[in-house]
C-alpha positions in Angstrom: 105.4 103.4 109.4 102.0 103.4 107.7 99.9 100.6 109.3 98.3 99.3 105.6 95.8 97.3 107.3 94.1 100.5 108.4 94.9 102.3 105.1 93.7 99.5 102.4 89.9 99.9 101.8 90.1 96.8 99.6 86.8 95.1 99.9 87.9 92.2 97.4 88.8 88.9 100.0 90.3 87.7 96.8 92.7 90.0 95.7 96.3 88.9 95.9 97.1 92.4 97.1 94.9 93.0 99.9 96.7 93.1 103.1 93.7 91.3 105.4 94.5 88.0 103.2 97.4 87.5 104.7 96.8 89.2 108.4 97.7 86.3 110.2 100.9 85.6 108.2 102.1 88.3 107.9 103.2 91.5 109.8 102.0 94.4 107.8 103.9 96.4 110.7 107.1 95.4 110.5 106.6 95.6 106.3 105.6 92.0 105.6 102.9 93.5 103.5 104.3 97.1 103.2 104.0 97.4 99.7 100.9 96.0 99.3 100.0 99.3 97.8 103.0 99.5 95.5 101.9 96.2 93.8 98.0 96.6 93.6 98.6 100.0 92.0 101.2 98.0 89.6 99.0 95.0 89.1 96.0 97.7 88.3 97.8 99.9 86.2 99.1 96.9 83.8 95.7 96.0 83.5 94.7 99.6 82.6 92.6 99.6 86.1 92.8 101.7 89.3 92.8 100.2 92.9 89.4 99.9 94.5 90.5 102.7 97.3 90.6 105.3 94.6 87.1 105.3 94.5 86.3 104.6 97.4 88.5 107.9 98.3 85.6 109.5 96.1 83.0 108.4 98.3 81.6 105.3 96.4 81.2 101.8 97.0 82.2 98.9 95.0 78.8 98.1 94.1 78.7 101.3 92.0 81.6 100.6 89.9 81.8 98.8 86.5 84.9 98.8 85.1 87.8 100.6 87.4 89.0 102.3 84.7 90.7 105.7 84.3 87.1 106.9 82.3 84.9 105.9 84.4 87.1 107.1 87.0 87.4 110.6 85.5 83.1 110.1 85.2 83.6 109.6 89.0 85.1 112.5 90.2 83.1 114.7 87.9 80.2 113.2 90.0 81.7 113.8 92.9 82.6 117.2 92.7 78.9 117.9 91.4 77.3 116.7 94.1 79.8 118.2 96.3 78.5 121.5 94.7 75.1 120.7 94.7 74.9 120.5 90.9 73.6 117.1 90.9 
């Protein structure tokens, strides 16, 4: 079983999703927060958002994003893979 505490790079005390607001209630090992994931990806994607941990899979910090949308996601990675390259 995926331990979502160690997984979750949700940096956002206040989100209803993120597993650490509820460590001591719950016990994200035996699934009392297992899908965490599930519903912040839902809750993000009805809001026409992506989850914090995608970019912070690219490398950037929460301070550097705007909107956590799917453009300025796609502006992301293009980023990323430039400097990655050494084009930027």
């Amino acid at each position: 079983m995926i331990d979502v505490m160690k997984l979750c790079t949700c940096d956002n005390p206040e989100c209803e999703n993120n597993p650490r607001r509820c460590a001591d209630a719950c016990d994200t090992q035996a699934g009392g927060h297992e899908l965490s994931c599930t519903s912040c990806v839902a809750t993000n994607l009805e809001c026409n958002s992506l989850p914090r941990c995608f970019f912070h899979k690219l490398g950037f910090k929460s301070e550097e994003i705007n909107t956590w949308t799917f453009e300025e996601f796609a502006m992301k990675v293009m980023e990323s893979t430039l400097r990655e390259k050494g084009l930027a």
